[in-house]
Short mmCIF file of the C-alpha atoms (twelve columns), coordinates in Angstrom:
data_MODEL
# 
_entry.id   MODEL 
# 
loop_
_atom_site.group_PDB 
_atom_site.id 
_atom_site.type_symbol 
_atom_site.label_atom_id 
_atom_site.label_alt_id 
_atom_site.label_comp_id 
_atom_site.label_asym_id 
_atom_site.label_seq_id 
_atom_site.Cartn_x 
_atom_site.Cartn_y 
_atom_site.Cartn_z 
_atom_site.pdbx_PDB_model_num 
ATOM 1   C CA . UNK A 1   -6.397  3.547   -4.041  1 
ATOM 2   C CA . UNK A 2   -5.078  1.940   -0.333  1 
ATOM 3   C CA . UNK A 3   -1.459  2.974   -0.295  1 
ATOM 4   C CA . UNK A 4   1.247   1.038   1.859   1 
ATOM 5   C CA . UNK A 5   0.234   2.390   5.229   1 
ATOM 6   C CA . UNK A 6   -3.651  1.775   4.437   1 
ATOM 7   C CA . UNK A 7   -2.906  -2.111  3.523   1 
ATOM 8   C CA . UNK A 8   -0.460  -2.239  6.606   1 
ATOM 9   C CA . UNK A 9   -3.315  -1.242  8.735   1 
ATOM 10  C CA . UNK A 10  -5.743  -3.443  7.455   1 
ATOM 11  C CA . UNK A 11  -2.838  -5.920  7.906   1 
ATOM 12  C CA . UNK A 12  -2.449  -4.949  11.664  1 
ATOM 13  C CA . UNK A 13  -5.814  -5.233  12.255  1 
ATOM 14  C CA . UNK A 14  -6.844  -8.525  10.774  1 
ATOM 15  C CA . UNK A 15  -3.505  -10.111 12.148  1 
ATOM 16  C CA . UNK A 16  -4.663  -11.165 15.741  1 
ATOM 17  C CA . UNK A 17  -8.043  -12.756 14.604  1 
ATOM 18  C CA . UNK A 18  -6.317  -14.923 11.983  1 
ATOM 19  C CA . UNK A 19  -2.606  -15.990 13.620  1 
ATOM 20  C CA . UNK A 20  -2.926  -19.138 14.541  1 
ATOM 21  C CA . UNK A 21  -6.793  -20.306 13.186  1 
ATOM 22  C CA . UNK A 22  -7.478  -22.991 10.792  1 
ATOM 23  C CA . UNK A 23  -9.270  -22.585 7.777   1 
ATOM 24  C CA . UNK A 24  -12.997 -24.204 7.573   1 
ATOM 25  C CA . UNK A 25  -13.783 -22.781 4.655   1 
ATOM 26  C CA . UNK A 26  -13.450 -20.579 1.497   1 
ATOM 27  C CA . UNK A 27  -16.740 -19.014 -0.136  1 
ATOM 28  C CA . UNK A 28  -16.015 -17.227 -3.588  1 
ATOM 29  C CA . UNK A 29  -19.205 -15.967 -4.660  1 
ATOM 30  C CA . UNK A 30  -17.366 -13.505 -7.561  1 
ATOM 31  C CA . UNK A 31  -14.067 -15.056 -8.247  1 
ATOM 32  C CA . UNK A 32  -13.556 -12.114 -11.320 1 
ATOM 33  C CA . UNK A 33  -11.119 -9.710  -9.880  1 
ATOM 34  C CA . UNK A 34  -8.280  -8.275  -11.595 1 
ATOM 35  C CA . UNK A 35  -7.183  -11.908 -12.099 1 
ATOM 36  C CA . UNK A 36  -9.755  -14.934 -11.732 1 
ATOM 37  C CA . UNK A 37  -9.594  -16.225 -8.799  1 
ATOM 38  C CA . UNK A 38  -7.679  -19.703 -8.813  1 
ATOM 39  C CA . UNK A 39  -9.448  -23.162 -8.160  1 
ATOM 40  C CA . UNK A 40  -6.380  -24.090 -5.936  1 
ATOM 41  C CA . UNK A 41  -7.185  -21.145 -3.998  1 
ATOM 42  C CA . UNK A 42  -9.643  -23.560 -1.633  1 
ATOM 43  C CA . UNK A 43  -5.987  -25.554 -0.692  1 
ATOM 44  C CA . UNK A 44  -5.981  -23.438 2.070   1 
ATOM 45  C CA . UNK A 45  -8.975  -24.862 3.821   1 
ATOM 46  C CA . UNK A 46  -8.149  -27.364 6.558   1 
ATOM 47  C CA . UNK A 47  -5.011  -25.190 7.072   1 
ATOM 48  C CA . UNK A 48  -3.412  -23.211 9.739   1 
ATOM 49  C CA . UNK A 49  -2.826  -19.556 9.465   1 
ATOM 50  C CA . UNK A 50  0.992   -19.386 10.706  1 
ATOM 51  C CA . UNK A 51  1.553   -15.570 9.617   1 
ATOM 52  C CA . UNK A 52  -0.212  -12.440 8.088   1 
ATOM 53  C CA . UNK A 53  2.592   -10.409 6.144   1 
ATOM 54  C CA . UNK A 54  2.604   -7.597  3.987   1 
ATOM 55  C CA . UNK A 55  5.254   -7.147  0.883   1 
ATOM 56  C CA . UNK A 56  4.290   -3.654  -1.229  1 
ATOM 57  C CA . UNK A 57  0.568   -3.438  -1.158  1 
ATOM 58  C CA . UNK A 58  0.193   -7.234  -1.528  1 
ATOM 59  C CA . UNK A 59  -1.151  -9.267  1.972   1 
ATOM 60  C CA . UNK A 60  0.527   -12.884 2.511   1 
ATOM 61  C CA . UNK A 61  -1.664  -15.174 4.233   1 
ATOM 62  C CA . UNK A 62  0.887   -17.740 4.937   1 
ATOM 63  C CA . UNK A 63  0.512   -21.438 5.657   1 
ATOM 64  C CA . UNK A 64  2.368   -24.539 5.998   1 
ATOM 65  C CA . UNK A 65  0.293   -25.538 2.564   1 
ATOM 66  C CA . UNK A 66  1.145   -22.163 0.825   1 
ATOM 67  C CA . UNK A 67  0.572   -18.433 0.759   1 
ATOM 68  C CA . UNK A 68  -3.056  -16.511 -0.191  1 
ATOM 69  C CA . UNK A 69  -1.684  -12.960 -2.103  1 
ATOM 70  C CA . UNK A 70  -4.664  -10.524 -1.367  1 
ATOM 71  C CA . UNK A 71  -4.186  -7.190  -3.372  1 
ATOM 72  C CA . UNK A 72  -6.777  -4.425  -2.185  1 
ATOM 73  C CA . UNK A 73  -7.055  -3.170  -5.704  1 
ATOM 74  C CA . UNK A 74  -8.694  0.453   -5.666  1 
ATOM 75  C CA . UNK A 75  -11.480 -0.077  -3.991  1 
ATOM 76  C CA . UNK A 76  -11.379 -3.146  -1.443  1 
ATOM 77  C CA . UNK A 77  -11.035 -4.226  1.770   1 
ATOM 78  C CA . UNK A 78  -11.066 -6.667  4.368   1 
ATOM 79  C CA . UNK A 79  -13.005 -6.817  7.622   1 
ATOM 80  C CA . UNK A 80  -13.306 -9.534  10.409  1 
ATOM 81  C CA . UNK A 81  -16.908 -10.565 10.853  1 
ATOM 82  C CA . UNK A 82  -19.262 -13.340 12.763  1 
ATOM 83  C CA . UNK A 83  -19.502 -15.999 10.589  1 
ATOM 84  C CA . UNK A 84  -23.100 -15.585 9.829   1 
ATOM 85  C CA . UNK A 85  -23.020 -12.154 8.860   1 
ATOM 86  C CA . UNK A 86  -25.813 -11.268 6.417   1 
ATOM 87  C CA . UNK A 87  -24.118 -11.079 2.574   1 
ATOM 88  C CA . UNK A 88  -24.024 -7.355  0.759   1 
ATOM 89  C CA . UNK A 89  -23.462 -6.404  -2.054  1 
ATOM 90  C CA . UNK A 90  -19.380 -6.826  -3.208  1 
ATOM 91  C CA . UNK A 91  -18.851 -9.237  -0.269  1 
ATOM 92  C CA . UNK A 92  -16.917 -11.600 -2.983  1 
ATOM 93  C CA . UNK A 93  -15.145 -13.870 -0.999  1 
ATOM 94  C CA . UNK A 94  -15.275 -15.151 3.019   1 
ATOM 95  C CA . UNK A 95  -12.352 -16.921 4.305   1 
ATOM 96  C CA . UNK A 96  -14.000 -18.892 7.061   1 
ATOM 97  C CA . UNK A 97  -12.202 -20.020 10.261  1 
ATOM 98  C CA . UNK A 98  -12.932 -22.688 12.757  1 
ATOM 99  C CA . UNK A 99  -13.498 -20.145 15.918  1 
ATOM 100 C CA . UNK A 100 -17.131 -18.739 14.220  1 
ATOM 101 C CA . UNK A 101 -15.396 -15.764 12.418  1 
ATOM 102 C CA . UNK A 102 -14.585 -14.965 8.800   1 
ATOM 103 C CA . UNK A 103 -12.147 -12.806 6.899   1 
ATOM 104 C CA . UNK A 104 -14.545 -10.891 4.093   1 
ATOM 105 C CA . UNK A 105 -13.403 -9.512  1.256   1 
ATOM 106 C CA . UNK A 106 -15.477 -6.893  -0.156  1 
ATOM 107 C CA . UNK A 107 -14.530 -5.221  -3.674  1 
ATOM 108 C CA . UNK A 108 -16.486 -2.985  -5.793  1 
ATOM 109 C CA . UNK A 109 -14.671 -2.143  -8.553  1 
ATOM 110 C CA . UNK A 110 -13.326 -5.635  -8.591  1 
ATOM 111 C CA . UNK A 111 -9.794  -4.877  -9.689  1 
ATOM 112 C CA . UNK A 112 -7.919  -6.663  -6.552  1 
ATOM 113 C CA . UNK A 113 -6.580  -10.189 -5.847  1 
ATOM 114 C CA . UNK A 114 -7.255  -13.295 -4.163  1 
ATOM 115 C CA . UNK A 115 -4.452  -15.828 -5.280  1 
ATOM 116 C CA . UNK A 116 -2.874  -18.917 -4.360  1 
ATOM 117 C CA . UNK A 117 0.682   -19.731 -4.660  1 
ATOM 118 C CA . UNK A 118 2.775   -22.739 -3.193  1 
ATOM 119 C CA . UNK A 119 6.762   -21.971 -3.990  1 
ATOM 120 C CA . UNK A 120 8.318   -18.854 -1.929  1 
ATOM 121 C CA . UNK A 121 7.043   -15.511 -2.465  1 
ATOM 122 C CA . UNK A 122 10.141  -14.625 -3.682  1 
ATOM 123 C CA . UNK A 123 9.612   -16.728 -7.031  1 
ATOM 124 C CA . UNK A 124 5.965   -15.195 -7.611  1 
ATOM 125 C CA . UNK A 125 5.819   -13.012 -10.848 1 
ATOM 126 C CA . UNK A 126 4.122   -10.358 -8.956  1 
ATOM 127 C CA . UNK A 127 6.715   -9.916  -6.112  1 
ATOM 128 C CA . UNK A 128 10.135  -11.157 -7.482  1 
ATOM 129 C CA . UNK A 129 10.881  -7.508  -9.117  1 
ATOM 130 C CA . UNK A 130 9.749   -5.845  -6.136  1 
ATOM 131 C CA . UNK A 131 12.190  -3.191  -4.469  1 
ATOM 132 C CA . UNK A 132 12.925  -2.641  -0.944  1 
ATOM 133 C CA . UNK A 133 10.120  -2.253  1.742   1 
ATOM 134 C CA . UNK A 134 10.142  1.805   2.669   1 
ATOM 135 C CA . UNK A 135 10.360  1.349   6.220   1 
ATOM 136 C CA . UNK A 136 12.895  -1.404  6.398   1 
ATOM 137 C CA . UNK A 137 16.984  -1.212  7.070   1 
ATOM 138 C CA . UNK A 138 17.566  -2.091  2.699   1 
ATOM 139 C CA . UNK A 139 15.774  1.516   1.842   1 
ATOM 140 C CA . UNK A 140 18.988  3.726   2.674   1 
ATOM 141 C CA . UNK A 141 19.850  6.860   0.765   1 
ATOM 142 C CA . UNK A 142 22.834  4.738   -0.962  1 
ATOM 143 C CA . UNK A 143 20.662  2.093   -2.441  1 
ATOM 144 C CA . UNK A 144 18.630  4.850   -3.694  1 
ATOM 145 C CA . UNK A 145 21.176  6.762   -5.157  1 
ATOM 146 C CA . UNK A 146 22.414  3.647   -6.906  1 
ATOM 147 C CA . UNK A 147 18.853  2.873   -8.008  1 
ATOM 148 C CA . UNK A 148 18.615  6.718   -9.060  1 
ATOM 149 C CA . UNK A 149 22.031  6.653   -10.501 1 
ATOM 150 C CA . UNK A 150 21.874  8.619   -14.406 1 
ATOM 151 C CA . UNK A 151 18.220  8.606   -14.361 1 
ATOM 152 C CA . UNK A 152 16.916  11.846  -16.333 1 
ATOM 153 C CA . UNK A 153 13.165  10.896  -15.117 1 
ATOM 154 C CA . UNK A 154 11.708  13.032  -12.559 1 
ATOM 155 C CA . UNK A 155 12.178  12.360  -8.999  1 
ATOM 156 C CA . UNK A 156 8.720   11.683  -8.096  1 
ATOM 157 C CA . UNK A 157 7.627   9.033   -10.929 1 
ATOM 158 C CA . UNK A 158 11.071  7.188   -9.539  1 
ATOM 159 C CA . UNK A 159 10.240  7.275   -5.919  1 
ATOM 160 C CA . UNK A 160 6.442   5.796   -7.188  1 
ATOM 161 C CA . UNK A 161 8.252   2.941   -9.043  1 
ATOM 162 C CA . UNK A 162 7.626   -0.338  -7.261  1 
ATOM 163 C CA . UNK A 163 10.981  -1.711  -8.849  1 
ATOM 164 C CA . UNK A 164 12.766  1.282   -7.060  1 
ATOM 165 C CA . UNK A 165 11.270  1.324   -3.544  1 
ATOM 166 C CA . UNK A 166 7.769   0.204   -2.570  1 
ATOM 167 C CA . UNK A 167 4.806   1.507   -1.408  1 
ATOM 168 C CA . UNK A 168 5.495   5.192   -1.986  1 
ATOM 169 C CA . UNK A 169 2.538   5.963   -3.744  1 
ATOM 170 C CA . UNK A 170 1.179   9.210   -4.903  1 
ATOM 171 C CA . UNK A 171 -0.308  10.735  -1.853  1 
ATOM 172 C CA . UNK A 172 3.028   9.932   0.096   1 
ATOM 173 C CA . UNK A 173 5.452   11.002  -2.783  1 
ATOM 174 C CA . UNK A 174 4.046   14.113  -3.210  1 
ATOM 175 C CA . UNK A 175 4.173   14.631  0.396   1 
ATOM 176 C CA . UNK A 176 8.132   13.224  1.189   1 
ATOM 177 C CA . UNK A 177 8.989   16.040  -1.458  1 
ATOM 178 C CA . UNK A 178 7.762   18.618  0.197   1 
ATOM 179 C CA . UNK A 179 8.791   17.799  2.996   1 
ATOM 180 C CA . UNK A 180 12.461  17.327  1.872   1 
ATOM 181 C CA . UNK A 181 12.052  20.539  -0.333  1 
ATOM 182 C CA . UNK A 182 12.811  18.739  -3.979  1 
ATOM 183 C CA . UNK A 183 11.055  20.086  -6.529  1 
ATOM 184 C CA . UNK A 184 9.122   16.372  -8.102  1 
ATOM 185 C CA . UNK A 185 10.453  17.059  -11.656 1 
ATOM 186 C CA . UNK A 186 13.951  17.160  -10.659 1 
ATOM 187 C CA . UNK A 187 15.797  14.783  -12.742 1 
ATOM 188 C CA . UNK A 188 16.454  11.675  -10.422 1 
ATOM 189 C CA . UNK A 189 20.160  10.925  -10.797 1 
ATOM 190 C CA . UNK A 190 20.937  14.590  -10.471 1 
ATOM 191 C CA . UNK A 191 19.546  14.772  -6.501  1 
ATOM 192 C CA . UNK A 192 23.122  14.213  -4.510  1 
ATOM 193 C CA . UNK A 193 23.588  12.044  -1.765  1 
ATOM 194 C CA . UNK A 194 22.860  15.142  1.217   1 
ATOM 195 C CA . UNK A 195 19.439  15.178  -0.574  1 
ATOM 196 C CA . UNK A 196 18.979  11.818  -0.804  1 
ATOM 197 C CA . UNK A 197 19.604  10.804  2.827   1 
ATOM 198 C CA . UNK A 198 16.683  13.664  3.726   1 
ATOM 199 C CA . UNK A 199 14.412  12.330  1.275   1 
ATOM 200 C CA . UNK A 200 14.933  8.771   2.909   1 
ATOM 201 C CA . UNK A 201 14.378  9.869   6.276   1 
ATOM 202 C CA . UNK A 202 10.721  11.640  4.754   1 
ATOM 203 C CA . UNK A 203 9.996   8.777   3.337   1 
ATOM 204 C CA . UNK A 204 10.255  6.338   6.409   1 
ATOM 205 C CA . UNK A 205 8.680   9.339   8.736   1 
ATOM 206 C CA . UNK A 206 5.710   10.131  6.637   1 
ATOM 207 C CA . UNK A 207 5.121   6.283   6.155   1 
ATOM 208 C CA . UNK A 208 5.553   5.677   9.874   1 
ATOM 209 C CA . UNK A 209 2.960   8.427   11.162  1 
ATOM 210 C CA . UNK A 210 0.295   7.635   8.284   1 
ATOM 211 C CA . UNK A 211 0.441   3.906   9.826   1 
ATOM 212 C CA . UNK A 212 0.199   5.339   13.416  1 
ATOM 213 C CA . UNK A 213 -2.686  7.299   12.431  1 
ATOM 214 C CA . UNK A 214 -4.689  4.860   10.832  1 
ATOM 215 C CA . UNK A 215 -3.663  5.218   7.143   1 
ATOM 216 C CA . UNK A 216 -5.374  8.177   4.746   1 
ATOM 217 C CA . UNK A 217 -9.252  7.964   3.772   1 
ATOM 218 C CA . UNK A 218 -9.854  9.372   1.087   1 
ATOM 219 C CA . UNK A 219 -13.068 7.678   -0.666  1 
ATOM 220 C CA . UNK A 220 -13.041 3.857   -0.495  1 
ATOM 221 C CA . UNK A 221 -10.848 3.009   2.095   1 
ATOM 222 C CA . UNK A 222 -11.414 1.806   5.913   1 
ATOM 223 C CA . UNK A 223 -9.485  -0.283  8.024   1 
ATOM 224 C CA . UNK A 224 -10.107 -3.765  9.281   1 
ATOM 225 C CA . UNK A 225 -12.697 -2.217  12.151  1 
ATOM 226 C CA . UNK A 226 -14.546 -0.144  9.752   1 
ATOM 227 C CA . UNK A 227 -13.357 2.947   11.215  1 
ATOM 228 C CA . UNK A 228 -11.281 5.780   8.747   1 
ATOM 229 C CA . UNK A 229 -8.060  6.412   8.530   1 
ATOM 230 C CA . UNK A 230 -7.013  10.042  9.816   1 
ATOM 231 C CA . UNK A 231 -3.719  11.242  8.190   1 
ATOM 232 C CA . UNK A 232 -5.851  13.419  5.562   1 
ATOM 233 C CA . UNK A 233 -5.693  15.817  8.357   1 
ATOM 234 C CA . UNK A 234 -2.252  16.116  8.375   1 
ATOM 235 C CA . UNK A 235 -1.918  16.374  4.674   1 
ATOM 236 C CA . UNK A 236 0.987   19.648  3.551   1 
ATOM 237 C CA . UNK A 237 0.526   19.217  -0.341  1 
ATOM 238 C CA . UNK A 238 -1.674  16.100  -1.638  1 
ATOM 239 C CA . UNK A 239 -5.059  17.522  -2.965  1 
ATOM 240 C CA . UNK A 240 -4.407  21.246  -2.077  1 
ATOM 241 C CA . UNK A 241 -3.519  22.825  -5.260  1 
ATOM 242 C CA . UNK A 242 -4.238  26.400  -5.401  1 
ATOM 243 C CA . UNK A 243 -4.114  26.464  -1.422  1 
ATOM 244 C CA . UNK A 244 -1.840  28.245  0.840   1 
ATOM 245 C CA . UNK A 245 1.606   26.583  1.230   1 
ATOM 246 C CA . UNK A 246 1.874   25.608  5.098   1 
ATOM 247 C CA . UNK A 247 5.611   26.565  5.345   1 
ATOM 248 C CA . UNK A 248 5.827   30.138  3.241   1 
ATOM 249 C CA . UNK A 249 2.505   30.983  1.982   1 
ATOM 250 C CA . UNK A 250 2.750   31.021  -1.323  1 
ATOM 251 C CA . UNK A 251 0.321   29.290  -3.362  1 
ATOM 252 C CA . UNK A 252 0.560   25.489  -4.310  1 
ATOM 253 C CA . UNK A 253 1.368   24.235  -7.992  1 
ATOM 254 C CA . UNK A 254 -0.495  21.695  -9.541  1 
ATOM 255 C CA . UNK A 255 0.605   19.489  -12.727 1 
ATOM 256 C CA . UNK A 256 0.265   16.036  -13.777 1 
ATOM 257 C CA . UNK A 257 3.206   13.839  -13.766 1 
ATOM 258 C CA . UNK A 258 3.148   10.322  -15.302 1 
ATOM 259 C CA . UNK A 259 -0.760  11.389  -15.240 1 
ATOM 260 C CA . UNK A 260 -0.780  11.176  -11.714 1 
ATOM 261 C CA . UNK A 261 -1.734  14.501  -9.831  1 
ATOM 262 C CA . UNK A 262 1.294   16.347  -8.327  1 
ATOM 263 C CA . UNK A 263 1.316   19.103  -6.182  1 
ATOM 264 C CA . UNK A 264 4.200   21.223  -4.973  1 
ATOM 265 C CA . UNK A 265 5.715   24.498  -3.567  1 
ATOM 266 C CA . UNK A 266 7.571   26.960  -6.024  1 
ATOM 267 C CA . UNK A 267 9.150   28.085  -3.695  1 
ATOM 268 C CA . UNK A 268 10.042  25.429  -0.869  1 
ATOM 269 C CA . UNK A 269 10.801  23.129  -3.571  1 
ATOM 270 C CA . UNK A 270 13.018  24.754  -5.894  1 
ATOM 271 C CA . UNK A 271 16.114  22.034  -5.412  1 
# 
């Protein structure tokens, strides 16, 4: 599944050709994603694209009319085509603009989004719970030890709750930890502040380079250009189980937490 720095990509690199285009057009040729896709959806043709944002994993597409949430599901994607570009198979929907080129959306598993919603984001069911963005000045290791605060659950299924702090997913949980040398079962309101503020700074590094490098490809995911992400290659933990720990050598754990896969050093991550 895209993670934050995979949809912030895609966001980064579908930004120029939209800012500032008007709508001609919206084609939904399989409006059954994860939600149907609304009828008021086609409000946004005739409109001017003022702003391409990203909250969590969600895409705004904002105009003066209202704002398009895109959610890239597990499998989707978005790429910036010629208008005429031949139809394949999971090209759902084609947001056409005015200058000859189109924003496809392309989904095979069809569990992402393509909604419509007029009042501030703020008020949308999907975003109004939503905890701070990662790499913003609100994630700071006292708002998550407040958040954390007398929470027996582990560590790691906290830092993957949306409600807590967004966008850490899986691959980039398991690989803060390690990095900060906590152990991802560690009960969450027991990690002090010290701990905290390195886990923070983790966070918002490991975030930061997976954006600069193009987000992680794993199967599904490329960004707006078609080309792969490369921060696999940098990978310490996430899908090496039974390898070599890069800092000591000993051998990497592997359980499931909250039925996620979760690896971790023994060693390096004892705390």
């Amino acid at each position: 599944m895209p993670e934050l720095p995979e949809v912030e990509v895609t966001r980064l690199g579908i930004s120029p050709y939209l800012i500032d285009q008007t709508v001609s057009e919206l084609i939904v040729r399989n409006g059954s994603l994860r939600w149907p896709v609304p009828d008021v959806a086609q409000n946004i043709v005739g409109q001017r694209i003022n702003n391409v944002r990203r909250r969590a994993k969600y895409l705004l597409i904002d105009t003066d009319a209202g704002i398009t949430i895109v959610h890239l599901g597990m499998s989707g994607s978005l790429r910036i085509l010629p208008r005429h570009t031949p139809v394949e198979k999971h090209d759902h929907i084609d947001l056409v603009l005015d200058n000859g080129r189109m924003l496809r959306f392309n989904d095979p598993r069809r569990f992402g989004a393509w909604l419509w919603y007029e009042l501030p984001e703020e008020a949308h069911p999907l975003l109004s719970k939503l905890g701070p963005e990662p790499l913003s000045p609100h994630f700071t290791p006292l708002q998550l030890q407040a958040a954390l605060a007398g929470k027996k659950k582990a560590i790691k299924l906290c830092l993957m709750d949306n409600h807590i702090v967004v966008g850490a997913g899986n691959i980039y949980a398991n690989e803060a930890l390690f990095a900060a040398g906590i152990h991802p079962q560690a009960a969450a309101g027991s990690i002090d502040l010290e701990r905290l503020t390195i886990l923070v700074t983790e966070v918002k590094q490991i975030l930061a380079h997976a954006i600069e490098q193009g987000g992680t490809t794993l199967k599904d995911f490329t960004n707006a250009d078609g080309k792969p992400g490369y921060f696999s290659q940098k990978l310490h933990v996430y899908g090496r189980g039974g390898e070599m720990c890069t800092s000591c050598g000993n051998l990497l754990s592997e359980i499931k937490l909250g039925q996620r896969t979760t690896v971790f050093c023994g060693l390096c991550q004892q705390r």
